[in-house]
Kinemage of the C-alpha trace (Angstrom):
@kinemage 1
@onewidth
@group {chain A} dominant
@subgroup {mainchain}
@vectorlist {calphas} color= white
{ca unk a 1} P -150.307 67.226 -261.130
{ca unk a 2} L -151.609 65.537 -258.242
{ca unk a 3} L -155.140 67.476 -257.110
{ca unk a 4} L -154.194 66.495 -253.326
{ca unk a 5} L -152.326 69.546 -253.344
{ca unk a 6} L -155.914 71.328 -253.073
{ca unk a 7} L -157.109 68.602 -250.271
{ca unk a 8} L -158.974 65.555 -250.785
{ca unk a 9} L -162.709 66.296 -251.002
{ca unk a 10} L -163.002 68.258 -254.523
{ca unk a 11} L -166.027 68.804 -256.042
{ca unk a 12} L -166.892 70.647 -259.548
{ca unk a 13} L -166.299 74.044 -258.619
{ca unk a 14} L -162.940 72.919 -259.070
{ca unk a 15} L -163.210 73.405 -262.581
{ca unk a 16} L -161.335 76.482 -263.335
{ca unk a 17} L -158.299 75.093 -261.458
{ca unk a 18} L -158.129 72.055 -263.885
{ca unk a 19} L -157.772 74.695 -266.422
{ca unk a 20} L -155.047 76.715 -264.557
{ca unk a 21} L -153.235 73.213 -264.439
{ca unk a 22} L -153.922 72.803 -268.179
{ca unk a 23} L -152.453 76.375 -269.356
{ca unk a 24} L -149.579 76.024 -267.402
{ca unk a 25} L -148.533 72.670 -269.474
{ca unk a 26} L -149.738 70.130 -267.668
{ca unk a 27} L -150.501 67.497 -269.851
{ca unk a 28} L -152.379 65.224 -266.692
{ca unk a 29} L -153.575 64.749 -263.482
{ca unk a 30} L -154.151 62.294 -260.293
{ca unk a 31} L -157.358 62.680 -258.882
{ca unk a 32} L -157.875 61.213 -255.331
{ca unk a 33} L -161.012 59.214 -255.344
{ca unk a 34} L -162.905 60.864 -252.213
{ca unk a 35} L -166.550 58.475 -253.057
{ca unk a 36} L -167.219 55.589 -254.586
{ca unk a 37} L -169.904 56.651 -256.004
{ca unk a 38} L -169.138 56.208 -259.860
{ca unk a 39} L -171.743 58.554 -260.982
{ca unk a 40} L -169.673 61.398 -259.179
{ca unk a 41} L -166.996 61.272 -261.658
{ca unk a 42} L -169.178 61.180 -264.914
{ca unk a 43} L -168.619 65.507 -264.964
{ca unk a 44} L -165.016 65.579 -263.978
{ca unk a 45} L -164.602 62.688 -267.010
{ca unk a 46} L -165.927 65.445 -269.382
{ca unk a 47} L -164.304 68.497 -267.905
{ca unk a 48} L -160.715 66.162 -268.328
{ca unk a 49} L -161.643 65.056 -271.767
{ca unk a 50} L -162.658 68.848 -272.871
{ca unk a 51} L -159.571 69.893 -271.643
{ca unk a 52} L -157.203 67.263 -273.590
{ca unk a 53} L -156.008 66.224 -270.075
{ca unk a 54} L -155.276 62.640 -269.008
{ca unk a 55} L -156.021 61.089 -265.927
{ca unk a 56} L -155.142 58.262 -263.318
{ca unk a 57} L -157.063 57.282 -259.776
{ca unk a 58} L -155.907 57.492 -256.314
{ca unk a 59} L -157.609 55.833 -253.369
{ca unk a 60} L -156.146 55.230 -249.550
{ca unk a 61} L -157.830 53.208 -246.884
{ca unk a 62} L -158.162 54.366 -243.675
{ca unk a 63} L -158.504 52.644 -240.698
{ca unk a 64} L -162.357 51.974 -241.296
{ca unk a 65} L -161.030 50.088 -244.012
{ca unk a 66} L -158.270 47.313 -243.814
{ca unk a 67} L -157.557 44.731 -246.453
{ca unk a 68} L -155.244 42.694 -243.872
{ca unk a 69} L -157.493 43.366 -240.423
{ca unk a 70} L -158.130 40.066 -238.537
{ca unk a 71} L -161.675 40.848 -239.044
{ca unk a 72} L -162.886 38.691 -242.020
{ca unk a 73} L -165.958 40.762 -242.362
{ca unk a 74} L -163.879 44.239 -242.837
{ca unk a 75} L -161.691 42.699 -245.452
{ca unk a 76} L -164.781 41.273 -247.362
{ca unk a 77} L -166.074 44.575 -247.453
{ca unk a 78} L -162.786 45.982 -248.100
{ca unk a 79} L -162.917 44.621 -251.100
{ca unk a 80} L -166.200 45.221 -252.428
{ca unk a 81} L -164.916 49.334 -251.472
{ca unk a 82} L -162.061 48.657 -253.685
{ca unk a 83} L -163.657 47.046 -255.956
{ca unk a 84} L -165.607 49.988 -256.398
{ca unk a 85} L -162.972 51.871 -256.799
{ca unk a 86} L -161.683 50.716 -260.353
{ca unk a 87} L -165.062 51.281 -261.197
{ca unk a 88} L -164.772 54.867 -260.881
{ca unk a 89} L -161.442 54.833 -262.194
{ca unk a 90} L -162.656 53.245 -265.197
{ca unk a 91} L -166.034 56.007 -265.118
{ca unk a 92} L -162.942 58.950 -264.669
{ca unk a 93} L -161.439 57.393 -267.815
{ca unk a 94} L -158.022 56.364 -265.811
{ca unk a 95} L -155.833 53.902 -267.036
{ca unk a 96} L -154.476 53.453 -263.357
{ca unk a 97} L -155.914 52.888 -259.557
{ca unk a 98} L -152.704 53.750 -257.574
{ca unk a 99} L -152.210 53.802 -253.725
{ca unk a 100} L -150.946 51.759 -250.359
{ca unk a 101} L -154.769 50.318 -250.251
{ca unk a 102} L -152.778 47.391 -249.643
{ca unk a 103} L -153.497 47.890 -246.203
{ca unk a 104} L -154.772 50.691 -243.898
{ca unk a 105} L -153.113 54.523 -243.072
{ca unk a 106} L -152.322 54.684 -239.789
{ca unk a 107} L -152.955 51.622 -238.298
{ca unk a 108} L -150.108 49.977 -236.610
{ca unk a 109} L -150.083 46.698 -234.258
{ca unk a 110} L -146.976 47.222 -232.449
{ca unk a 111} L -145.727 44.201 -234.460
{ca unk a 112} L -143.970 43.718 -237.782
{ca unk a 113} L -146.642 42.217 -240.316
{ca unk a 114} L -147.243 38.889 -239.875
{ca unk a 115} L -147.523 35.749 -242.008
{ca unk a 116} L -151.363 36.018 -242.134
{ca unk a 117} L -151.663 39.813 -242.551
{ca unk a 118} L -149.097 39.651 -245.314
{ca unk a 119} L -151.320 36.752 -246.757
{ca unk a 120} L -154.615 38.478 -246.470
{ca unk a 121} L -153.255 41.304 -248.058
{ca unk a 122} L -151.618 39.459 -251.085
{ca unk a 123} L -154.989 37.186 -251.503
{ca unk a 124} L -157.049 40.577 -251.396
{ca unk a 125} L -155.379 42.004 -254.338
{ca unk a 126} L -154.923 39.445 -256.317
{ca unk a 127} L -158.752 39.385 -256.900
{ca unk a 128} L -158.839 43.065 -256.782
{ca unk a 129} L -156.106 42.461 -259.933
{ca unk a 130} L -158.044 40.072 -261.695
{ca unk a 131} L -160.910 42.601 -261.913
{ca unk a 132} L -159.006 45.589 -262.618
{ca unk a 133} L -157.562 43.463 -265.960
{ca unk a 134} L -160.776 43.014 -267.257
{ca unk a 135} L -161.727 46.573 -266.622
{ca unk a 136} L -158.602 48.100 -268.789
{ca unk a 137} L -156.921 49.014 -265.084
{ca unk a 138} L -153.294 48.655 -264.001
{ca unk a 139} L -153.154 48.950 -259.969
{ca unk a 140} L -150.107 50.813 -259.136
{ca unk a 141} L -149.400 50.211 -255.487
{ca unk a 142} L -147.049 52.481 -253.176
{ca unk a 143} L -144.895 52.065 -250.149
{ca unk a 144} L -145.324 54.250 -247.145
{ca unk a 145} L -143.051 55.067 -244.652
{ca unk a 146} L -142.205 53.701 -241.187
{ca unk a 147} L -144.877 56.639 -239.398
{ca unk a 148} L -147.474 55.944 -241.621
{ca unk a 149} L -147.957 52.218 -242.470
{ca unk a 150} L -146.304 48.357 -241.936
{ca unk a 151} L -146.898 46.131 -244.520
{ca unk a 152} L -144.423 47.181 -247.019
{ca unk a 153} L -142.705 50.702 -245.539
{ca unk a 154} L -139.878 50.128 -248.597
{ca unk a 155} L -139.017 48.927 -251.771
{ca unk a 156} L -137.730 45.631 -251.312
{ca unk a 157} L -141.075 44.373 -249.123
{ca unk a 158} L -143.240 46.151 -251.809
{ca unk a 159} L -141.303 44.517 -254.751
{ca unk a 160} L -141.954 40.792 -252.639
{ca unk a 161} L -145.439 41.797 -251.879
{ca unk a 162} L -146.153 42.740 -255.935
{ca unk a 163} L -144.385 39.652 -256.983
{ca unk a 164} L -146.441 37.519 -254.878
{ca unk a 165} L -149.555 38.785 -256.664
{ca unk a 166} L -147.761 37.807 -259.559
{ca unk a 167} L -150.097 39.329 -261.623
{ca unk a 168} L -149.667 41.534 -265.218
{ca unk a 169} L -152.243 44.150 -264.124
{ca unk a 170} L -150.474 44.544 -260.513
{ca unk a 171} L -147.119 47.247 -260.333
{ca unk a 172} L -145.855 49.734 -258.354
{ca unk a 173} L -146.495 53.205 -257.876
{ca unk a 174} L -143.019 55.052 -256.768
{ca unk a 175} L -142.941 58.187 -254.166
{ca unk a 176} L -140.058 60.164 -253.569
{ca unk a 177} L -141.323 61.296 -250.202
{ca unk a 178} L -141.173 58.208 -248.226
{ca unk a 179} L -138.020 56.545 -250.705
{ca unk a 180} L -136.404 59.690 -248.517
{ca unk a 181} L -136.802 58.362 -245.233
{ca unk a 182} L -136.742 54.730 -246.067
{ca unk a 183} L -133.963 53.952 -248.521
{ca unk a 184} L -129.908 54.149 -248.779
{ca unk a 185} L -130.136 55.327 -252.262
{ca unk a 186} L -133.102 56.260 -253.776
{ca unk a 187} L -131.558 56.297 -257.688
{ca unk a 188} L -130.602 52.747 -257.048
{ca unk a 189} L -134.108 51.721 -255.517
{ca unk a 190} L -135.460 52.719 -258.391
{ca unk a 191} L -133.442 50.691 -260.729
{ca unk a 192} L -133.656 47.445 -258.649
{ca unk a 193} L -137.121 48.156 -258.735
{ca unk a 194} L -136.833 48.305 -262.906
{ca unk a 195} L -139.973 47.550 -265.042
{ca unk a 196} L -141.990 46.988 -261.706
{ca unk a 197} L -142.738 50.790 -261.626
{ca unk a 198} L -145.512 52.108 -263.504
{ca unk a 199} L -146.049 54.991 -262.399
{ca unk a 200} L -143.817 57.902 -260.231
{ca unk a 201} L -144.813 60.568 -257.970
{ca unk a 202} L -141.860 63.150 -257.723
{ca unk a 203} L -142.647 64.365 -254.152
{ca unk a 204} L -139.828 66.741 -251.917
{ca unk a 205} L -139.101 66.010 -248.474
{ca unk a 206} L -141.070 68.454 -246.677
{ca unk a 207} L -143.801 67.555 -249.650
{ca unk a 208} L -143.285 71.388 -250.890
{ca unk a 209} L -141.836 72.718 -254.222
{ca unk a 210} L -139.933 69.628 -255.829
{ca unk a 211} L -136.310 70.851 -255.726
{ca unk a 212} L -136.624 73.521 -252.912
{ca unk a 213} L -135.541 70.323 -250.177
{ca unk a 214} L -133.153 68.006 -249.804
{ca unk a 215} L -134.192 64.657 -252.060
{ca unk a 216} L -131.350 63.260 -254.259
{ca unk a 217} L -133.130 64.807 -257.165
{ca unk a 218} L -129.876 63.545 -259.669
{ca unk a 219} L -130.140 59.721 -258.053
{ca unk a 220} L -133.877 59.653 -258.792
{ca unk a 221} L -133.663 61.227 -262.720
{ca unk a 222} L -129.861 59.212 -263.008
{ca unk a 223} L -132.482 56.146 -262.209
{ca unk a 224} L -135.317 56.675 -264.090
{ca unk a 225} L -133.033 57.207 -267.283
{ca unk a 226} L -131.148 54.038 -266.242
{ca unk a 227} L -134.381 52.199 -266.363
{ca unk a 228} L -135.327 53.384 -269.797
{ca unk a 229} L -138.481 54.969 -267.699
{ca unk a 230} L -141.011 56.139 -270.145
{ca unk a 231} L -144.523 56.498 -267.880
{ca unk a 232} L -145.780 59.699 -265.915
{ca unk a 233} L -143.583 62.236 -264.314
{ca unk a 234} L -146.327 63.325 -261.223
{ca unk a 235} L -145.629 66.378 -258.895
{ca unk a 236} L -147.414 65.420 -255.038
{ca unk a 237} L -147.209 68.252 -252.680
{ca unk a 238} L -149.412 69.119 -249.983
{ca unk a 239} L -150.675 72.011 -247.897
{ca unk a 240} L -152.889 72.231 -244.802
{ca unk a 241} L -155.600 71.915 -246.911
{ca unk a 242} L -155.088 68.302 -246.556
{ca unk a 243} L -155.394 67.952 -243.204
{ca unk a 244} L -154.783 64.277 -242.822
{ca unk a 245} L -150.884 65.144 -244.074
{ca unk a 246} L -150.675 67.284 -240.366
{ca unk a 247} L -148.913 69.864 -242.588
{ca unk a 248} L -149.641 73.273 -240.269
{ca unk a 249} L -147.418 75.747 -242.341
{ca unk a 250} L -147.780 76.809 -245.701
{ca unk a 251} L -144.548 75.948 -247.279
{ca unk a 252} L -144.709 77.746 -250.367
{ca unk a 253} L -146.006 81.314 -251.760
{ca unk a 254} L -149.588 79.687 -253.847
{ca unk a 255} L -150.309 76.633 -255.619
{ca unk a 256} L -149.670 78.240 -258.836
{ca unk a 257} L -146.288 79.184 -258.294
{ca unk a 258} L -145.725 75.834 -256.824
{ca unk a 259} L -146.667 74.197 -260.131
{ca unk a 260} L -144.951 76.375 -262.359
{ca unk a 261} L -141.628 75.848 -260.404
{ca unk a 262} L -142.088 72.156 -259.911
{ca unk a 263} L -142.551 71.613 -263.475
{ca unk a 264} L -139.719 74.009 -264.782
{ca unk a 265} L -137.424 72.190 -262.100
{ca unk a 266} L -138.959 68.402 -263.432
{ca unk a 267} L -138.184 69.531 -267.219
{ca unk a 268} L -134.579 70.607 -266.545
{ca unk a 269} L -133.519 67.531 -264.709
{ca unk a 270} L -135.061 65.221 -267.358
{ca unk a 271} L -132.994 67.116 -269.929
{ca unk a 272} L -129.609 67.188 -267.924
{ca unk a 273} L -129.106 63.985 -265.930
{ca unk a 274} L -127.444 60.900 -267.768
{ca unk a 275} L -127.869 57.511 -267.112
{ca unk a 276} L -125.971 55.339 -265.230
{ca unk a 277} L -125.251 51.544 -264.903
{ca unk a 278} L -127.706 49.210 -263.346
{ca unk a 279} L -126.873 46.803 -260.950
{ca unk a 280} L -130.236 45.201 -261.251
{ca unk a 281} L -133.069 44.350 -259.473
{ca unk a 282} L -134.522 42.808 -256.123
């Protein structure tokens, strides 16, 4: 279970929730990295670990941060914030750092990325890979859509961009959200994609219940089977509680219901879709 459903500055009185998510069969969950600070994570590592749950990192970079600005100063220090950042993951006991931290939310030019931004940005985390290997971390990095970011806004730029790297310890994280709005067929994104994908956030169009919208729910399972897909299964939703989604409606009746639903719905496809045939990958 993602924890952005609850917003994205959680603290330790967030406890009892982790144990709600726990009884109601949970078995992990993502846990948006709001400071860098690695001694902030040193309780939620031992809540996690008392409760048998696993855990992977999330970070996002907002415009204050920009791995592919022309400004050689805020990518330096981009960096060392990223940097950082597997630190905690490795202090949260994650096995993953996942997130478009390729580049910043919400910054746009105007322009389509060019040769040096797409540079910068490949140069940037192929250090930020090297690290992460010799901390035990696998970055999982995800596509946004059109609104939201440039650099990669779909799977074929984000499968270039990770194959540049060309690195072990650098993947990609998948999100059913923006595969919505970007692709023709999100089932066979997924399986040109292949072994790239380490990690998938199952995430409905209107980032509610999973299976209340309109996401071709059958083409993402029918891919994941095709792929042999054996990693996390992650429900994202949001509420206004994270304001920087501009989500201004609640969208379902609590966040308990929300996860018991999601994760009934998740379990049933798993069980009922079979695969198809690849027609391999970008």
């Amino acid at each position: 279970m993602n924890l952005l459903l609850w917003g994205g500055n959680l603290d330790e009185s967030f406890f009892p929730t982790l144990e709600l998510i726990q009884s109601i069969g949970f078995g992990g969950v993502e846990v948006p990295l709001s400071t860098s600070d690695r001694q902030h994570w040193k309780p939620w590592a031992r809540k996690l670990d008392e409760l048998g749950l696993q855990r992977q990192a999330d970070v996002i970079c907002g415009p204050e941060a920009n791995l592919i600005s022309a400004d050689a100063g805020m990518r330096k220090a981009t960096l060392e914030h990223l940097l950082r950042s597997v630190d905690c993951a490795v202090e949260l006991g994650a096995e993953k750092l996942m997130g478009p931290y390729h580049s910043a939310l919400g910054v746009f030019t105007g322009q389509p990325a060019t040769a040096d931004e797409w540079k910068w940005g490949v140069e940037g985390i192929q250090i930020l890979a090297e690290y992460a290997q010799s901390q035990g971390i696998t970055l999982g990095l995800e596509y946004l859509n059109r609104f939201e970011m440039y650099l990669t806004s779909c799977g074929a730029e984000l499968a270039r961009f990770v194959d540049e790297v060309n690195h072990p310890n650098c993947q990609i994280m998948f999100d059913t959200f923006h595969a919505n709005i970007e692709e023709k067929n999100i089932g066979e994104t997924i399986r040109q994609l292949g072994d790239r994908i380490t990690f998938i956030q199952l995430s409905e169009n209107d980032r509610s219940t999973p299976g209340k919208g309109n996401v071709d729910w059958k083409g993402v399972f029918a891919g994941l089977r095709d792929i042999d897909y054996q990693g996390w299964l992650s429900i994202e939703a949001f509420s206004p509680k994270l304001s920087v989604a501009n989500i201004w409606r609640q969208m379902f009746d609590s966040e308990e219901q929300l996860m018991r639903d999601g994760l009934s719905f998740i379990k049933s496809q798993w069980e009922s879709v079979p695969q198809v045939v690849s027609n391999g990958q970008f």
